[in-house]
Wavefront OBJ file of the C-alpha trace (Angstrom):
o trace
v -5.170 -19.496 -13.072
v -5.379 -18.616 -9.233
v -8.860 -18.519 -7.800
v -7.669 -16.838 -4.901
v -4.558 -14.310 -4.291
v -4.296 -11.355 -2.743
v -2.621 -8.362 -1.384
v -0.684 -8.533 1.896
v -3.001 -6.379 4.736
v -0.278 -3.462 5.404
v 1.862 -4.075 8.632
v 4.152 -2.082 11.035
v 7.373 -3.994 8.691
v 5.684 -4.168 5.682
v 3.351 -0.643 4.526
v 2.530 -1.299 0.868
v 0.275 -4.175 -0.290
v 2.099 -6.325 -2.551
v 0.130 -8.369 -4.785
v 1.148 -11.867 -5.508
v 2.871 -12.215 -9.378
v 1.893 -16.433 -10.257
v 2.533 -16.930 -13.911
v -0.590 -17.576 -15.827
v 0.413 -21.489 -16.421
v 0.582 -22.228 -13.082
v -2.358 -23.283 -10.793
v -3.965 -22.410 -7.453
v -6.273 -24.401 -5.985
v -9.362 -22.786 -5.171
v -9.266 -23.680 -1.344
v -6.036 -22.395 -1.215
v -4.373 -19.026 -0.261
v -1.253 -16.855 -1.911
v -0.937 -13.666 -0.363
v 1.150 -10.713 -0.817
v 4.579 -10.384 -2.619
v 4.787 -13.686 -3.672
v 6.754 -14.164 -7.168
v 5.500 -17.774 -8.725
v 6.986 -18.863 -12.145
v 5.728 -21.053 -14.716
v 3.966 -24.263 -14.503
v 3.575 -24.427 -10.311
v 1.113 -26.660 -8.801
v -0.371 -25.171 -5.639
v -2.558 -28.046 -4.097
v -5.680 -27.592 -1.974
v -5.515 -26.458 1.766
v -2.554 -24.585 1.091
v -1.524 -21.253 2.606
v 1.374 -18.926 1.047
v 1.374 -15.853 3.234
v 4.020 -13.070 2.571
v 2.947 -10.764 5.072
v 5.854 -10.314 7.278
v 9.283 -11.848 5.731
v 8.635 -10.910 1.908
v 9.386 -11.856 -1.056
v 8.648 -15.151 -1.265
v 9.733 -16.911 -4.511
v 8.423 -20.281 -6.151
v 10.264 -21.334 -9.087
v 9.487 -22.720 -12.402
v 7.942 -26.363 -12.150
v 7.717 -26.484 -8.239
v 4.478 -28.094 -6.835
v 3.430 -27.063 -2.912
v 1.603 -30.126 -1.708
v -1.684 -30.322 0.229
v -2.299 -28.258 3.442
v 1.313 -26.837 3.181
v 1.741 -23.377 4.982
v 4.496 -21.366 3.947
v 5.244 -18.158 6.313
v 8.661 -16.341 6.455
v 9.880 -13.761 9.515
v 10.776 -10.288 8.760
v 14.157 -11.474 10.011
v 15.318 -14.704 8.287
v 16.567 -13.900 4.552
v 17.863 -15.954 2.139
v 19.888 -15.254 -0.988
v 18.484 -16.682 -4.321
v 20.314 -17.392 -7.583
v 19.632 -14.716 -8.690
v 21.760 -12.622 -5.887
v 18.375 -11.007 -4.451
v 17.144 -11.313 -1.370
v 14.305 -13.048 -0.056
v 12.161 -14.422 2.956
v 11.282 -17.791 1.153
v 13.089 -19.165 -1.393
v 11.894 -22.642 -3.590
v 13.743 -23.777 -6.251
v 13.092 -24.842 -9.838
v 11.199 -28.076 -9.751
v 11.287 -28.724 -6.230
v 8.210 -31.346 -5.295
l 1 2 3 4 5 6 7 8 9 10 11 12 13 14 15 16 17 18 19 20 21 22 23 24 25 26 27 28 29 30 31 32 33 34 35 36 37 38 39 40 41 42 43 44 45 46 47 48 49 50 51 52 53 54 55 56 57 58 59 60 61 62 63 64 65 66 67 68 69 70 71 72 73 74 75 76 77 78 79 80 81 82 83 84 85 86 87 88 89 90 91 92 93 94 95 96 97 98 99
């Protein structure tokens, strides 16, 4: 279970608070940080130091069996977008077991 996620602070391109959705079988280090509309499926490792901030770009999505190493920061522009498999559209996208 995360120790510590939260809702994006509202912004002039982003006005509701999205809270993160992490799957209850993955993990969140304790020292690290998820933050706003981040969409996390099962089984993701989330190491210490880490920062996952979807406060600008959003959503962010992690998928099933990915691990985000140690002091990682993840941070997407309002701008950049990426299309996932599943034909939405999204700021960050991370495969299925990507390490």
């Amino acid at each position: 279970m995360p120790h510590r996620n939260e809702a994006a602070p509202p912004t002039p391109w982003s006005k509701s608070l999205a809270q993160p959705k992490i799957d209850n079988t993955s993990y969140v280090h304790s020292m690290s940080n998820v933050i706003g509309d981040v969409r996390m499926g099962s089984h993701v490792l989330v190491a210490p130091g880490t920062s996952i901030r979807a406060d600008e770009g959003t959503p962010f999505f992690i998928g099933a069996g990915s691990n985000i190493q140690d002091g990682v920061v993840i941070h997407g522009l309002e701008q950049g977008r990426v299309v996932g498999d599943d034909n939405q559209s999204y700021s960050v996208w991370i495969g299925k077991d990507v390490s």
